[in-house]
Chimera marker file (.cmm) of the C-alpha trace (Angstrom):
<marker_set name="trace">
<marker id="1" x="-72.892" y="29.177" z="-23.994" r="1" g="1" b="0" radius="0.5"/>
<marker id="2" x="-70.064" y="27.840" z="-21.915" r="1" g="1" b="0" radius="0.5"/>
<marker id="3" x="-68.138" y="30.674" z="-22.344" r="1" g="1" b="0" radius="0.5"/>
<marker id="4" x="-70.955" y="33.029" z="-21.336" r="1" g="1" b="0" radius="0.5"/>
<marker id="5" x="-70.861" y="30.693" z="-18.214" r="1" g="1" b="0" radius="0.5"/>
<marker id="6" x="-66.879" y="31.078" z="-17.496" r="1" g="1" b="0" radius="0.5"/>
<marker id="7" x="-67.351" y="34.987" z="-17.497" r="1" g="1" b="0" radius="0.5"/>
<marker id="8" x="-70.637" y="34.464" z="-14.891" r="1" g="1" b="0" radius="0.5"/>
<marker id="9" x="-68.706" y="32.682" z="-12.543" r="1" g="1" b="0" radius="0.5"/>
<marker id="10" x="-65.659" y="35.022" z="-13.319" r="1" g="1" b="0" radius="0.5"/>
<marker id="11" x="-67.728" y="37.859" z="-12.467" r="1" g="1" b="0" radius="0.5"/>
<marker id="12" x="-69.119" y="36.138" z="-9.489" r="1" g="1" b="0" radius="0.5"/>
<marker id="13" x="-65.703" y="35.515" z="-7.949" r="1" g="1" b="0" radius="0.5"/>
<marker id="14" x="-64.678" y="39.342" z="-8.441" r="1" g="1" b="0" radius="0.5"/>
<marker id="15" x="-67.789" y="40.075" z="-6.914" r="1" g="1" b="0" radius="0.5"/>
<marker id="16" x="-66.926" y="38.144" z="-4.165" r="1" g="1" b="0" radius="0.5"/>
<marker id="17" x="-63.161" y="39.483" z="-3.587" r="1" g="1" b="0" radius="0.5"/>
<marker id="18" x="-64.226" y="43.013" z="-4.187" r="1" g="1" b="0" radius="0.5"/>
<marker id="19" x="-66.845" y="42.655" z="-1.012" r="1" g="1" b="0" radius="0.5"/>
<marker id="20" x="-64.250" y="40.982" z="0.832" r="1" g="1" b="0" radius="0.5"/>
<marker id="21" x="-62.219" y="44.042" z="0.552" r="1" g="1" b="0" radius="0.5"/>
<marker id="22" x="-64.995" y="46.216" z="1.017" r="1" g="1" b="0" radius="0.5"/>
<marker id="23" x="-65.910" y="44.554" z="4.462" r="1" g="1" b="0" radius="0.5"/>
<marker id="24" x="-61.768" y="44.850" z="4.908" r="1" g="1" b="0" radius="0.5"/>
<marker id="25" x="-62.089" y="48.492" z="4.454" r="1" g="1" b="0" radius="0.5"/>
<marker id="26" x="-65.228" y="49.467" z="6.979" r="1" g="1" b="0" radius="0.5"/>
<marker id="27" x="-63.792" y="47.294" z="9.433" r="1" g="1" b="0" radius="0.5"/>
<marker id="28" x="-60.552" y="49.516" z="9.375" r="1" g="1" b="0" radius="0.5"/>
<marker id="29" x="-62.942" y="52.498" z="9.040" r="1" g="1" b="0" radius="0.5"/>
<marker id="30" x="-64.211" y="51.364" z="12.341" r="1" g="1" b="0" radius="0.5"/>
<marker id="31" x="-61.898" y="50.707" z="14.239" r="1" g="1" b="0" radius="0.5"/>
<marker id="32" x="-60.437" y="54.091" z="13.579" r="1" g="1" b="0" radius="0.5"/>
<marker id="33" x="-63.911" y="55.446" z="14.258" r="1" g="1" b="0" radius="0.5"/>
<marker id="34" x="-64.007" y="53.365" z="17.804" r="1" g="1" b="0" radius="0.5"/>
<marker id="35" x="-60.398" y="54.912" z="18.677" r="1" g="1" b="0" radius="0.5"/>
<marker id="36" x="-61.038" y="58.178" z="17.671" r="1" g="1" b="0" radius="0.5"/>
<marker id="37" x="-64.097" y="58.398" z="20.037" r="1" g="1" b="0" radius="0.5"/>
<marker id="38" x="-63.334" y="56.095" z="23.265" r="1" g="1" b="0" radius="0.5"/>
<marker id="39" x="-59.839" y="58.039" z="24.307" r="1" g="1" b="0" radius="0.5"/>
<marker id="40" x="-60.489" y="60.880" z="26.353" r="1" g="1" b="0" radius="0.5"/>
<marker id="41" x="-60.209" y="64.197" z="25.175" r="1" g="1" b="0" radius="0.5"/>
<marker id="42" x="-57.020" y="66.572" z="26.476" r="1" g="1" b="0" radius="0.5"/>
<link id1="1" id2="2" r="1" g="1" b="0" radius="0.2"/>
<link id1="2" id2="3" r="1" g="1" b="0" radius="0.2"/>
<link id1="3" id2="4" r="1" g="1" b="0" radius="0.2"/>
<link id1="4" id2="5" r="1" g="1" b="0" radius="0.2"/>
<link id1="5" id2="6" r="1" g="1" b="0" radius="0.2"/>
<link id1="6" id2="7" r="1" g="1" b="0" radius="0.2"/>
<link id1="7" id2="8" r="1" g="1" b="0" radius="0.2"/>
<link id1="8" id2="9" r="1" g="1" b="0" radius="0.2"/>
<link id1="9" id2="10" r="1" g="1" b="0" radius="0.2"/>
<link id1="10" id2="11" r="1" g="1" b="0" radius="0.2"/>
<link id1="11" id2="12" r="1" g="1" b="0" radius="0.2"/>
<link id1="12" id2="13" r="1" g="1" b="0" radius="0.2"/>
<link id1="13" id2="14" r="1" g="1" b="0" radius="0.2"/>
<link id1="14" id2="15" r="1" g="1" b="0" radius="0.2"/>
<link id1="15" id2="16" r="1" g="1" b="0" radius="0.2"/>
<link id1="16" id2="17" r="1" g="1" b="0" radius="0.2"/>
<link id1="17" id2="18" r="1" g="1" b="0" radius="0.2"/>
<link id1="18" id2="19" r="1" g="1" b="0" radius="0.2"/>
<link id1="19" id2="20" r="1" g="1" b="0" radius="0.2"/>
<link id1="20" id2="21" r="1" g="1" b="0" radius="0.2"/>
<link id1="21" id2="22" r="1" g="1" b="0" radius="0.2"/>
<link id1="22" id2="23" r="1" g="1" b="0" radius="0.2"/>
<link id1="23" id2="24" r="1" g="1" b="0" radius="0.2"/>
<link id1="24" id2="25" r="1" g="1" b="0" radius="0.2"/>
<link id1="25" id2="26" r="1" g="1" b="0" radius="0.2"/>
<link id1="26" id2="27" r="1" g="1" b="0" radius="0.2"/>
<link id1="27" id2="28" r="1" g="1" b="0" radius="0.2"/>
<link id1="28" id2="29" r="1" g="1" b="0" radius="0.2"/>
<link id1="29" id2="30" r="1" g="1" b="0" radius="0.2"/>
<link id1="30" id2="31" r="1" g="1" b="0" radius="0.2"/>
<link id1="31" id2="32" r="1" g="1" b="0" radius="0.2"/>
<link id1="32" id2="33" r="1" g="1" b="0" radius="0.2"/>
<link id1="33" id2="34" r="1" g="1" b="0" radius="0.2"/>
<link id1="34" id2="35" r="1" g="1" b="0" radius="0.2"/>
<link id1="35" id2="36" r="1" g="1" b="0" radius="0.2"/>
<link id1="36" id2="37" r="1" g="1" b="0" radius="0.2"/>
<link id1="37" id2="38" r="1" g="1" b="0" radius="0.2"/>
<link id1="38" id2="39" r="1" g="1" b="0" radius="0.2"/>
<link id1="39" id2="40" r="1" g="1" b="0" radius="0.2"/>
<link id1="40" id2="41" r="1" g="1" b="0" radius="0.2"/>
<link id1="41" id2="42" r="1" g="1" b="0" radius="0.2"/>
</marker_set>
């Protein structure tokens, strides 16, 4: 049983970085989006 627990809150902390780099990502994503959009056209 305390094993099954160690993997849980393994699982739970790769959870949590892969989100963190997810948010990372469509922040980037965004910003490219916002640049792409606000300068004027030539």
């Amino acid at each position: 049983m305390m094993k099954k627990k160690l993997s849980f809150d393994e699982l739970v902390k790769k959870n949590k970085e892969e989100l963190l780099a997810d948010q990372q990502l469509l922040e980037k994503i965004e910003k490219r989006l916002d640049e792409k959009y606000t300068k004027p056209k030539k």
